[in-house]
Structure formats: C-alpha cells, structure tokens
N, C-alpha and C positions, 0 to 999 in steps of 0.2 A: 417372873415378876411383873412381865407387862398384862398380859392379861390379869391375876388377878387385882393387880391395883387400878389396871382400867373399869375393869368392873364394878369394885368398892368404888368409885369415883362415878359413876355412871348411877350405878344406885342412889348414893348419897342426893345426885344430884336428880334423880326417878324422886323421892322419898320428898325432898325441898321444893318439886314439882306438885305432888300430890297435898302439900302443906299448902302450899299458896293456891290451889285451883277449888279446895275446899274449904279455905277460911276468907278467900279475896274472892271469888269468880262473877259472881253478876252484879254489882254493884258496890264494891270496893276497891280505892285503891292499892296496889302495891306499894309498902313503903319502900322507901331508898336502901335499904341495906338488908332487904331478904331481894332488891334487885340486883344490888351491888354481890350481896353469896351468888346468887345464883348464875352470873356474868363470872365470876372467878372458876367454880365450877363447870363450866358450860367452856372456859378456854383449857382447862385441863382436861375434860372430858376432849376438847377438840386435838389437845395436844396426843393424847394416847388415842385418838381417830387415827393420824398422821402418821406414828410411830407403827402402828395395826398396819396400816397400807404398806408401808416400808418392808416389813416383816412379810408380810402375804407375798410382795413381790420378791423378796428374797429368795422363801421359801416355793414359789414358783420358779426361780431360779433355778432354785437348787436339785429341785426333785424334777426336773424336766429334762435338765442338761447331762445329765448322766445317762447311760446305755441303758434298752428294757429289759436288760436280763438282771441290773443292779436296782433299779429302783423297786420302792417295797411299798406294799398297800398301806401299810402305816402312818408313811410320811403323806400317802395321799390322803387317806382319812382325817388326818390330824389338819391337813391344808385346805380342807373343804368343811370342817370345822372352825377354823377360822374366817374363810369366806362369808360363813353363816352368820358368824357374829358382829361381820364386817356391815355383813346387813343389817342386820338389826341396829348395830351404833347411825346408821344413815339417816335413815326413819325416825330414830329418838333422837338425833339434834337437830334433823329437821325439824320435829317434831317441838321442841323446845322453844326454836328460834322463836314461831308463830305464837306461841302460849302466851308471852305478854303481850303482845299485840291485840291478840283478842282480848285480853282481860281488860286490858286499856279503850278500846272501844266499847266493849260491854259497860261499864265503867260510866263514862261517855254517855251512853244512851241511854242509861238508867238516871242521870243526874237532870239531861233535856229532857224526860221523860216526868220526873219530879216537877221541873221548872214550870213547866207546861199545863201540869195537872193544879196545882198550886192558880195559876190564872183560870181556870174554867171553873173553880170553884166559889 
C-alpha cells in the first residue's frame, strides 16, 4: 500500500507541477491555493519519502542479517528496487522545493522588466 499510494501522490503532485510550470512559468503569478495544493502535497509526498526510507532500512535489515545460504535474490531485487525509487523521490522533491521559487523570480523580472520598458518608451 506504501508504495502505490506514494506514487499516486507523487504523480498527482508531477501532474499539479506540470499544471502550474505551463500555465504560471515566465510571468505569472501563482495563486494562493494551487500554492497552498501543492505545499499539502509536497508534505504527503515528503511523508511517504520518510516512511520509503524506514522501509528500505528495514528491509536492509532484514535481508542482511540472516545467513548467506538463507537470504534470496528476490528480497534483493525487490530492495534495490526500492532504492531506485528512493532515488528518484529525492530528485523530484528536491526538485519541487525550487519550482516556485523560480517561478517567483521569473515572475519578478518579467514585471521589472515591464516597468522599465513602459519608462523608455
């Protein structure tokens, strides 16, 4: 259940990423409540980050601490599939953090960038 509902959450929150970078990105602001989804999302996306980690270590636990004649390629495959995705979730909330920040700045210098042309004219 963690994995696929971290990922419908991760999506959802990909998907309301691509909403806002392609309707706000160079000289629009984001409103308050596609900031406000996407800060809700972004802490349940972080909460199943946490839970992922918890899980990974577990599961390095588990498949570690037992003798090499018992442990099976399976659990190993299955654990370096999740490391993968572990990665990948790092990168996309890093990834996230930055997005309104730049939009906000783009934002920003398209408005000084009006202001400014508006006097030379």
């Amino acid at each position: 259940m963690l994995i696929p509902g971290g990922l419908l959450v991760m999506a959802a929150n990909n998907y309301l990423n691509l909403f806002i970078m392609s309707n706000y990105f160079p000289d629009k602001a984001v409103p308050d409540q596609l900031r406000k989804t996407k800060s809700v999302l972004f802490i349940v996306s972080f909460f199943f980050y946490a839970l992922l980690v918890m899980l990974i270590v577990v599961g390095i636990i588990q498949e570690f601490r037992s003798s090499k004649a018992n442990s099976s390629a399976d659990g190993k495959l299955l654990l370096a599939g999740m490391v993968l995705i572990f990665v990948q979730w790092t990168y996309v909330l890093f990834a996230q953090v930055r997005m309104v920040k730049v939009i906000k700045k783009e934002h920003s210098r398209a408005i000084n960038a009006t202001i400014n042309s508006i006097g030379q004219e």
